[in-house]
C-alpha positions as CSV (number, residue, x, y, z in Angstrom):
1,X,43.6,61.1,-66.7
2,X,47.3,60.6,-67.9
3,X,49.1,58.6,-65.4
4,X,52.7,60.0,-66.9
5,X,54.1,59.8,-63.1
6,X,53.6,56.7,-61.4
7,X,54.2,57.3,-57.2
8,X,54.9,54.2,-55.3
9,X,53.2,55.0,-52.2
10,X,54.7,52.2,-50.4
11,X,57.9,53.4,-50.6
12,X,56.8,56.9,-50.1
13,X,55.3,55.9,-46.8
14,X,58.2,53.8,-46.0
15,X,60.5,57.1,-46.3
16,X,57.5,58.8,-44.0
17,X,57.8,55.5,-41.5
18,X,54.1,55.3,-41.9
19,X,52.7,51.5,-41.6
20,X,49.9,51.4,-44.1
21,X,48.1,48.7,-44.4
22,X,46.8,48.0,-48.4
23,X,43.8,49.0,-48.3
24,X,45.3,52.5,-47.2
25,X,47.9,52.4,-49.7
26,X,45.5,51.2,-52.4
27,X,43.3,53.9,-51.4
28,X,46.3,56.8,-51.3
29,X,47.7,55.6,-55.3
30,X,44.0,56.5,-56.0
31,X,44.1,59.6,-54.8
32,X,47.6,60.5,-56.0
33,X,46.9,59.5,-59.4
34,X,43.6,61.7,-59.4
35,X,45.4,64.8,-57.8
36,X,47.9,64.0,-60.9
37,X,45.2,63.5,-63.2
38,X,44.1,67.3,-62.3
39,X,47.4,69.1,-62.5
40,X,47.6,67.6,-66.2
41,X,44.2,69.4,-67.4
42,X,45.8,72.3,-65.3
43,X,49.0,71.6,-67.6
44,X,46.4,72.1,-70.9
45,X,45.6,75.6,-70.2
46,X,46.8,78.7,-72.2
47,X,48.1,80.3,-69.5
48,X,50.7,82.3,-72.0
49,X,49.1,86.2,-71.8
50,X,48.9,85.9,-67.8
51,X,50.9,87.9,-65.3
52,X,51.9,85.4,-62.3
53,X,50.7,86.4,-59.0
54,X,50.6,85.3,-55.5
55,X,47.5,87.2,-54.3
56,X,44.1,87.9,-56.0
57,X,44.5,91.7,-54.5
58,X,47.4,94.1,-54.1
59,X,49.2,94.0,-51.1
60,X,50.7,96.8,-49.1
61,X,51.3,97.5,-45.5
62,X,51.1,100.5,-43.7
63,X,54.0,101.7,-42.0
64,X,54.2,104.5,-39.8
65,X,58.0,106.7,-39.6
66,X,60.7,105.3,-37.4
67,X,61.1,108.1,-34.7
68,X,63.5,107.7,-31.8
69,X,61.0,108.5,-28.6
70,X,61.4,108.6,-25.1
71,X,62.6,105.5,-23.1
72,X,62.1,103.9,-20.4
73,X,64.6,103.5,-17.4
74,X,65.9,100.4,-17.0
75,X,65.2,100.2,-13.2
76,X,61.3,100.7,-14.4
77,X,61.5,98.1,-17.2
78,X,62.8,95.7,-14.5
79,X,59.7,95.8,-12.3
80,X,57.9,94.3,-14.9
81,X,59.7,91.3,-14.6
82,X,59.0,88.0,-12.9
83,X,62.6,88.2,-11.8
84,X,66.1,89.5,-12.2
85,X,69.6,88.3,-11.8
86,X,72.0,91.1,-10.7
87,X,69.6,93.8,-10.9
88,X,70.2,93.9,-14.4
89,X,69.0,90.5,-16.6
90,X,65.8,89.4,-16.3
91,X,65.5,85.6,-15.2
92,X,63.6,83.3,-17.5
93,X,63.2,79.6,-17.0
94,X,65.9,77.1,-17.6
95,X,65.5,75.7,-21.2
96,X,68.3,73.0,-21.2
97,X,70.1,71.4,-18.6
98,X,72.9,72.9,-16.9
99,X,72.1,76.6,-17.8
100,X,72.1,77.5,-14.0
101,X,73.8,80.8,-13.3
């Protein structure tokens, strides 16, 4: 393993406002350093001839046409709701303070 990145993972937890004790930390720098150690034998492969891509299989979705179809009234939309301000808006529950209406 080729430690060519060295990641202080004191100061990385620091930035996180994580307490890590050393053990922990000792334990993570480990780690890193092995994750690192795997990406570089990644690194060694002749990867030249190969398409990227971001799926094993194609991809495709089926969409159906966009047709304008009949609506419903507004009136009938509106029973559906919990409850309604002005016959018109539905109400929804207050989010942030003063949003009363």
């Amino acid at each position: 393993m080729s430690n060519n990145t060295n990641i202080d993972v004191g100061y990385v937890a620091q930035l996180a406002r994580l307490d890590l004790d050393e053990p922990t930390r000792n334990r993570l720098q480990h780690d890193l350093e092995a994750i690192i150690g795997y990406i570089d034998q990644l690194n060694e492969l002749d990867v030249g001839g190969i398409e990227p891509t971001a799926h094993a299989v194609p991809l495709s979705n089926v969409w159906r046409e966009d047709v304008a179809g009949a609506s419903f009234e507004r009136s009938t939309m509106l029973q559906n709701a919990p409850a309604v301000i002005d016959d018109e808006l539905i109400k929804v529950p207050k989010v942030l303070p003063g949003e009363e209406m």
